[in-house]
C-alpha positions as CSV (number, residue, x, y, z in Angstrom):
1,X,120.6,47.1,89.3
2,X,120.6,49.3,86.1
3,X,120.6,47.9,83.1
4,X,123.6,49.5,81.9
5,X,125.7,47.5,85.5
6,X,124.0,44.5,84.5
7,X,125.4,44.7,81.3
8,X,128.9,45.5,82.7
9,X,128.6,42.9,85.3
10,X,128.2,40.4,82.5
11,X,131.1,41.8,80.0
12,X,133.7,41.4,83.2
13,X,132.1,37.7,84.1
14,X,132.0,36.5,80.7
15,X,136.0,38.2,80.4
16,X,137.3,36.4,83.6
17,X,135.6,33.3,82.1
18,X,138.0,33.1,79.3
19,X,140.5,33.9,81.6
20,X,140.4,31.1,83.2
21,X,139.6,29.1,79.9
22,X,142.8,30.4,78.2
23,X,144.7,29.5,81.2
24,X,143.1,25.7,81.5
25,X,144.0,25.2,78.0
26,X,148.1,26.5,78.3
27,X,148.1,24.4,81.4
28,X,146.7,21.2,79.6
29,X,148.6,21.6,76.6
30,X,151.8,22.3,79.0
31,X,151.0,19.5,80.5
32,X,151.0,17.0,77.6
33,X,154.4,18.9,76.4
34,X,156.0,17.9,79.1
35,X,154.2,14.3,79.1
36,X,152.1,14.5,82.2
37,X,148.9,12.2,82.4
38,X,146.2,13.8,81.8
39,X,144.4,12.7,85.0
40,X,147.2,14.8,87.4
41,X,147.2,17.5,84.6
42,X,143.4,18.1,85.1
43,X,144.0,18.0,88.8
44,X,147.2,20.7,88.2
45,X,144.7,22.8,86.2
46,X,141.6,22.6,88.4
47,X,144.1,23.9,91.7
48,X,145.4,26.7,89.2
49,X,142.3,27.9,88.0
50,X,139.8,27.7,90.9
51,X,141.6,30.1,92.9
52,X,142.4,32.0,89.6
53,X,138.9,32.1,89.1
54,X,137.2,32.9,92.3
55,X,140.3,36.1,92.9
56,X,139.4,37.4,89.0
57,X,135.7,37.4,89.9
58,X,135.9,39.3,93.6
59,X,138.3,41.3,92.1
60,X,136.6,42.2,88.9
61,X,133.4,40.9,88.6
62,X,131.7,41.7,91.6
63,X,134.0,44.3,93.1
64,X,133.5,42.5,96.8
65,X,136.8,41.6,99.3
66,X,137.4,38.3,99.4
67,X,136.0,36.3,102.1
């Protein structure tokens, strides 16, 4: 790999990383709007955000299918 894609690789993973850290914080703060726990708020973000995650990077990141 180039170093010109590596630095590209890293601009789209470090992007999709605060992605997913925006939406963890509007779902936490949403959360404790609405006065939710923040034990089943965590749990609300972590099942938004994983699969957030994980379709931002195949998409973008790594440019594979998902498996």
């Amino acid at each position: 790999m180039s170093a010109a894609a590596l630095v590209a690789r890293v601009s789209r993973y470090t992007g999709v990383g605060a992605v997913c850290a925006i939406v963890h914080n509007v779902v936490m703060i949403g959360s404790d709007f609405a006065g939710m726990h923040y034990f089943p708020a965590t749990l609300l973000s972590f099942a938004i955000v994983t699969p957030l995650g994980y379709f931002l990077h195949c998409r973008f990141t790594f440019r594979r299918p998902q498996s």
